[in-house]
C-alpha positions in Angstrom: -22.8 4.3 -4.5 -22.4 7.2 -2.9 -21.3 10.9 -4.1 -17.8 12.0 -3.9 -19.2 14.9 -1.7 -20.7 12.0 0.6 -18.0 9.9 0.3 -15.6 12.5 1.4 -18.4 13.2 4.5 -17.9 9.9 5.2 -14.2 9.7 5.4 -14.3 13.0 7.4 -16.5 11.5 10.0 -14.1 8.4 10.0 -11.1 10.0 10.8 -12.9 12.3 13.4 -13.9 9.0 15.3 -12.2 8.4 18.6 -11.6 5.0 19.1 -14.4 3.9 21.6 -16.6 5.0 19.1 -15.1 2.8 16.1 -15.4 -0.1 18.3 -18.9 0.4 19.1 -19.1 0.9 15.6 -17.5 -2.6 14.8 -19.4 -4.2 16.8 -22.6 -3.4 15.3 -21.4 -4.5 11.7 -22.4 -7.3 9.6 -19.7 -9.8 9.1 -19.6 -11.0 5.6 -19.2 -14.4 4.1 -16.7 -15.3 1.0 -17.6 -17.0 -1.7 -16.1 -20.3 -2.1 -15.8 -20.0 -5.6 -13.5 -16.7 -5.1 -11.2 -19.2 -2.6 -10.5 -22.5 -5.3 -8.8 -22.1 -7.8 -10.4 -22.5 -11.3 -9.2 -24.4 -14.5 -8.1 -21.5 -16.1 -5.8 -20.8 -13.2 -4.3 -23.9 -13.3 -3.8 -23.6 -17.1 -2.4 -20.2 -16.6 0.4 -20.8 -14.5 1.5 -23.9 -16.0 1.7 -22.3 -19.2 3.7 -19.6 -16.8 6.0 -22.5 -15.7 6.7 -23.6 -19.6 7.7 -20.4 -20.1 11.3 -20.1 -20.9 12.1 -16.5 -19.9 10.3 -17.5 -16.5 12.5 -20.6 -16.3 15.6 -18.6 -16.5 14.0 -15.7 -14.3 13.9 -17.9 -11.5 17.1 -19.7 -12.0 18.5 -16.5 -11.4 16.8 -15.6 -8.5 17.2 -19.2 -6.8 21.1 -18.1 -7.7 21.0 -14.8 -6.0 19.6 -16.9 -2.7 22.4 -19.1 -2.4 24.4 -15.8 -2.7 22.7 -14.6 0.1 22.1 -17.2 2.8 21.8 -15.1 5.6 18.7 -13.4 4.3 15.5 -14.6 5.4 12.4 -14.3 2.8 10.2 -16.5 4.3 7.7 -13.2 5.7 
């Protein structure tokens, strides 16, 4: 971890880059892989949005808000 008087180097040196420089950069950095586990969902997920769904004041939540779309057809949400 570094120092906040390095960190704030760092970030200096960033911002100073031109943008040949942070591709060149890019380029030369390791690519990462994600842990599956982080991607599937886990039991207690699952558990805690069903008990979400059983909730009443959620229930009615979204009642409303599926009300407020069909007052508002013209309004795209799908982005």
């Amino acid at each position: 971890m570094l120092s906040k008087a390095e960190q704030e180097n760092v970030e200096t040196e960033y911002h100073r880059m031109k943008h040949e420089d942070f591709d060149e950069t890019m380029a030369e950095a390791k690519s990462h892989r994600v842990h599956e586990k982080g991607l599937n969902p886990t039991e207690d997920t699952d558990n805690e949005l069903a008990q979400m769904a059983a909730d009443p004041d959620i229930q009615e939540e979204l009642r409303e808000v599926e009300e407020l779309w069909k007052e508002s057809p013209s309004t795209d949400l799908s982005s």
